[in-house]
Every structure is written in structure tokens, then in C-alpha cells.
N, C-alpha and C positions, 0 to 999 in steps of 0.2 A: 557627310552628304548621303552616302550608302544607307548608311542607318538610317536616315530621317525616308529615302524611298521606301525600306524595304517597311517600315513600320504605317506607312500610309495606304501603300498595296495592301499589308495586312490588315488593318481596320475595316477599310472598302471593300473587304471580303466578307469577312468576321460578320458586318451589319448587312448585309447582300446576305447573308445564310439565315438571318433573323425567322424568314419564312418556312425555315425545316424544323422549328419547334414543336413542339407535338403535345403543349397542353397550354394553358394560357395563365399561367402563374407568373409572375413577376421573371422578366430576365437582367435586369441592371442590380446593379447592389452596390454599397460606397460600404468601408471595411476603417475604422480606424482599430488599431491593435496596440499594445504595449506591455512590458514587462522585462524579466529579467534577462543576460546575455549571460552565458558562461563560457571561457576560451575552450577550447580540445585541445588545445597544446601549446607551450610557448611561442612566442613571436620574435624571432630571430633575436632566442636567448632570455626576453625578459617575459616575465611571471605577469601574466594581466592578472588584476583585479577582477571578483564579477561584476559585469556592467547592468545597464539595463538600454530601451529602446524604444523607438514607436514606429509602426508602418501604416501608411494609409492608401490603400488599394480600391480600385476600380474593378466589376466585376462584369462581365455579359456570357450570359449562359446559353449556346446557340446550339444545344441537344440537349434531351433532356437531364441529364447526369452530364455533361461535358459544357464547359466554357474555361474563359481565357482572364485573366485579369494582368491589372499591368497597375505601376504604381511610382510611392519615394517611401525610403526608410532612412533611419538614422538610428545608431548606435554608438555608444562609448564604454572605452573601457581605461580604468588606469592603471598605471604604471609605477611602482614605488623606483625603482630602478631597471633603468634600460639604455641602449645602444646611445640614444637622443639625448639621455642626462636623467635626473632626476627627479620625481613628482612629475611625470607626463600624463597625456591623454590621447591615447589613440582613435579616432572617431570614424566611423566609414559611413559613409553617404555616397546615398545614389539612387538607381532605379532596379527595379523588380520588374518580370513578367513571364507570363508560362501560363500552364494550362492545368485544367483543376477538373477533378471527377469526384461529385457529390453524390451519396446515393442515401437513401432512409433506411434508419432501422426497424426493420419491420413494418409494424401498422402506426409506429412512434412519430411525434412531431420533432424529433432528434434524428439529425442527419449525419455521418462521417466524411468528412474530406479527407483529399488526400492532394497534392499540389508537385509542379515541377518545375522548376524556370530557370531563369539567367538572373544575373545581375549585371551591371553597367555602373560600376560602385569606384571610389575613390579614398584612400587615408590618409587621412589629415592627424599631423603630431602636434599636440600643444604644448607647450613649455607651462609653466608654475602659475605664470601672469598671465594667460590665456592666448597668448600670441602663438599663431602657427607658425612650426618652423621648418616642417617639410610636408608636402603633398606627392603622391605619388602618381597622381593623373587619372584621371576614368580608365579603365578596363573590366574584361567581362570574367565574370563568376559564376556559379549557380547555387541555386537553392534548391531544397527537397523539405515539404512540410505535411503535417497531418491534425487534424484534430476532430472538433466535432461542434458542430451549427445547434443549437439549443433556442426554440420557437421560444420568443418571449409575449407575441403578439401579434399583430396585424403588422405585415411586412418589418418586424424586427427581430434580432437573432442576436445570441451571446454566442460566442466563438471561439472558444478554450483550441491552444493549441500547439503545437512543438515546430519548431524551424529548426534546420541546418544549412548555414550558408557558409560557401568556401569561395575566398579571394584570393589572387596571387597577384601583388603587385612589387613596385618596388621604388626606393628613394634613396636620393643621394646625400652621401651625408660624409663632410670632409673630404669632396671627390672621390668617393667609394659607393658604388654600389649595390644597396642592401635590399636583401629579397623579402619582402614582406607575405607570409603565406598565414592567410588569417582565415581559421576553421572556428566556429563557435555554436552552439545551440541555444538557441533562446528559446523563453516557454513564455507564451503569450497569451492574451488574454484580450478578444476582441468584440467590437460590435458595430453589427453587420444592418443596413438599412437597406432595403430591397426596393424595384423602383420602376 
């Protein structure tokens, strides 16, 4: 219930600042993204496979260089052996949001981002047959990304770019509980519609 006020207060702010923009370019942008996941480190013992992903993000830019986006991703990665048994798939889903500082290269239609956020993410283990056989519940994370906006045309953008997102959750598994800390960098590959 917290969450759901404090992110309505912040919208109803966010689109209330709409008027301290300072040039008349596009401020909305929809972001679908994808590409590959690689772990940073084991997950409590087992070796991931690299994965791959997709996000698709919401964007409002309410300064000129500064705006906020907010979103869902989904990732998998598998598992030849691990804690859960054998041939799994560890998948985390959820939401993204944070604040983004875009600025141009020079006189170039080629911009740099650079991104900071939360997640609100959950992981789900699948067995062989695709049945889940433990969740470990929504909780928060964050992310840190950067890449670069590439003008392809009239309000459209390619979006090469590198994420790192850190989760700490955790699942029970035989009445024990196992601490799930999933660090991984994905390199992505997105396109951006402005709006």
C-alpha cells in the first residue's frame, strides 16, 4: 500500500514539473530492449549459464538532460546443476525505475546515457518440465546502466547498452533457507520511440 502511495505522489509531481522544460523536443519515449545476461558470480554455489532478457521501459524527461523512467523486465538464466536439482532455470521478474541523465555528443545526433534505479524484482526456479518450484517473493534491488541513443529518424532511437542489476533474495527449499544474491550484467540492445 506504501508503494502504490508513494509512487502516485511521485508521478503527480514528475507530470506537474512537465512545465520547467526548457526546449520543446519530445519528453515521453517507450524503450523495448534485449539481449544477453551474464551472472558476476555464482548463486548460492551453482555456475549460471549466460542468459539473455528483455525490458521495456517508460521514459519522461522533465529537464533538459534529466528524466525518470520506470518499467518490467524479465531474465533467465540456466542451471546445469544446483541447490534446486538439476537442468533448472532461474528467471527474475519485476520492475525497474530510477532516474536517467542523457546528454549529446557534441554537435552529434548521438547522445550518452547514463541510468540509476531500484528494482522490485522476484526469482522464480524451474525444474526440467517448466514447473516452478520455488519463488522467492518481490523485493528491492537496484540497477546502474549506461549506453548510448543513436538518432535513427523522426522521434526514433537505437539504444546500445550495458546494465548491472543486483538482487538479494531468498527461498526455501527443504525447510532451509537459501539466500539468493543475483549480480549479473546484461548488454543490451534497445529501441527507443519518443512521444
Amino acid at each position: 500500500m506504501k508503494t502504490k502511495a508513494f509512487l502516485s505522489i511521485a508521478l503527480v509531481i514528475l507530470f506537474s514539473i512537465n512545465t520547467l522544460a526548457q526546449d520543446n523536443s519530445k519528453c515521453y519515449g517507450f524503450e523495448l530492449s534485449t539481449g544477453a545476461s551474464v551472472a558476476a558470480k555464482k548463486l548460492e554455489g551453482s555456475t549460471l549459464n549466460p542468459g539473455f532478457g528483455f525490458e521495456g521501459i517508460f521514459h519522461y524527461r522533465f529537464m533538459p538532460h534529466i528524466g525518470v523512467y520506470a518499467g518490467w523486465g524479465w531474465n533467465k538464466f540456466g542451471a546445469d546443476y544446483s541447490f534446486a536439482g538439476n537442468d533448472v532455470c532461474f528467471e527474475e521478474t519485476g520492475y525497474v525505475f530510477g532516474l536517467q541523465f542523457k546528454h549529446p555528443i557534441g554537435q552529434s545526433k548521438t547522445s550518452y546515457y547514463l541510468r540509476a534505479g531500484g528494482l522490485n524484482n522476484h526469482i522464480e526456479i524451474e525444474n526440467s518440465d517448466g514447473d516452478i518450484t520455488h519463488d522467492s517473493g518481490h523485493g528491492l534491488g537496484w540497477q546502474l546502466a549506461g549506453g548510448f541513443d543513436f538518432k535513427l529518424g523522426k522521434n526514433w532511437s537505437l539504444t546500445p547498452g550495458v546494465k548491472f542489476n543486483s538482487l538479494n533474495r531468498e527461498v526455501e527449499n527443504e525447510g532451509v533457507n537459501v539466500p539468493l544474491n543475483l549480480n549479473y550484467l546484461q548488454l543490451r540492445i534497445g529501441l527507443l520511440k519518443k512521444f
